[in-house]
C-alpha positions as CSV (number, residue, x, y, z in Angstrom):
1,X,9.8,15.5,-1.8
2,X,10.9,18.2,0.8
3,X,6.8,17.6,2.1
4,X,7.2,14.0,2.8
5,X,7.4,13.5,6.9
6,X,11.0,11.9,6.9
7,X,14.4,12.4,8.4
8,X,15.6,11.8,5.0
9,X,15.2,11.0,1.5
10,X,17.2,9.3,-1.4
11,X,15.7,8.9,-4.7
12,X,18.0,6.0,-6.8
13,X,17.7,6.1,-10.8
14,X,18.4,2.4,-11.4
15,X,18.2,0.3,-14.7
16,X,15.0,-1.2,-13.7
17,X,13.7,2.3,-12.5
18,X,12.9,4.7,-9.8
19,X,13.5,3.7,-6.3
20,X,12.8,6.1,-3.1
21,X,15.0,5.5,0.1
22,X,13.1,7.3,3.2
23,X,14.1,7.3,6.5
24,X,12.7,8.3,10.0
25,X,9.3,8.6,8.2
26,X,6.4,9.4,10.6
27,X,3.9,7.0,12.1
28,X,0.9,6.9,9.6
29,X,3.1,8.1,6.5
30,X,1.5,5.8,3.1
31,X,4.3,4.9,0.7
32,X,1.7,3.9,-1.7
33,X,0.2,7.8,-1.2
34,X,4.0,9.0,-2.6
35,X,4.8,6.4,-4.7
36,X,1.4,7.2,-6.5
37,X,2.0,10.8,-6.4
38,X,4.8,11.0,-7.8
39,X,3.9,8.8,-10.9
40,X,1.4,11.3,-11.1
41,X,4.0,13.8,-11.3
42,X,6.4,12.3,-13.7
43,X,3.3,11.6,-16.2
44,X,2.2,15.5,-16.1
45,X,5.6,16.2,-17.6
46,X,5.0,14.3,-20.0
47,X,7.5,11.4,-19.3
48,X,7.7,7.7,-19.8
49,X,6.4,6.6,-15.9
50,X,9.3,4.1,-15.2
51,X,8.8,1.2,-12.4
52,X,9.0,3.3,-8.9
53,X,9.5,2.1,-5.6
54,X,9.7,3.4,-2.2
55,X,11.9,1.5,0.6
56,X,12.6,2.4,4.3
57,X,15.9,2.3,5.2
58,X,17.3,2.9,8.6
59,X,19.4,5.8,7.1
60,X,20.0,7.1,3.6
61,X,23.1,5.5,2.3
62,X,26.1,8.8,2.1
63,X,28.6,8.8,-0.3
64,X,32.8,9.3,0.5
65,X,32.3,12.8,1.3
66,X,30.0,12.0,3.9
67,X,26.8,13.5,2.4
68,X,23.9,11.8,0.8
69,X,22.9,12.5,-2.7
70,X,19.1,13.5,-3.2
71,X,19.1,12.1,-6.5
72,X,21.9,9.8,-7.5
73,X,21.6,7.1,-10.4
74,X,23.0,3.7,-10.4
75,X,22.5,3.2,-14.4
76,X,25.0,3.0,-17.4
77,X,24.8,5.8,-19.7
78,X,23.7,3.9,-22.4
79,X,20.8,1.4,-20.6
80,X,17.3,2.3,-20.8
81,X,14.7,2.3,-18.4
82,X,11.8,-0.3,-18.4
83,X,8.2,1.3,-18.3
């Protein structure tokens, strides 16, 4: 993720999956060209490839401490996630 062309990144483990916040991403940058990466990625280590998604947000969402998370789940402990 630190090669992507963007002011910032999130990613967001969520019930339903994987979704990628990126912000201030360059002019030409393909979300599909990550987004396919890094299934590519996930599957090469051998896991389960859950939905993934990758959103532009104006800025990545920070926390109370004023710094945003690079990884940072929004799932219960005992939910799975859907292929």
């Amino acid at each position: 993720m630190d090669t992507v062309p963007a002011a910032g990144w999130q990613v967001v483990q969520e019930p339903s999956g994987l979704t990628v916040l990126l912000s201030g991403v360059r002019d030409g940058f393909s979300d599909k060209t990550l987004a396919d990466s890094l299934r590519r990625e996930l599957a090469a280590q051998g896991t389960v490839v859950p939905r993934l998604e990758v959103r532009r947000v104006p800025e990545v969402p920070k926390g109370p401490m004023g710094k945003a998370p690079l990884i940072k789940s929004m799932r219960s402990s005992v939910a799975p996630i859907a292929p």
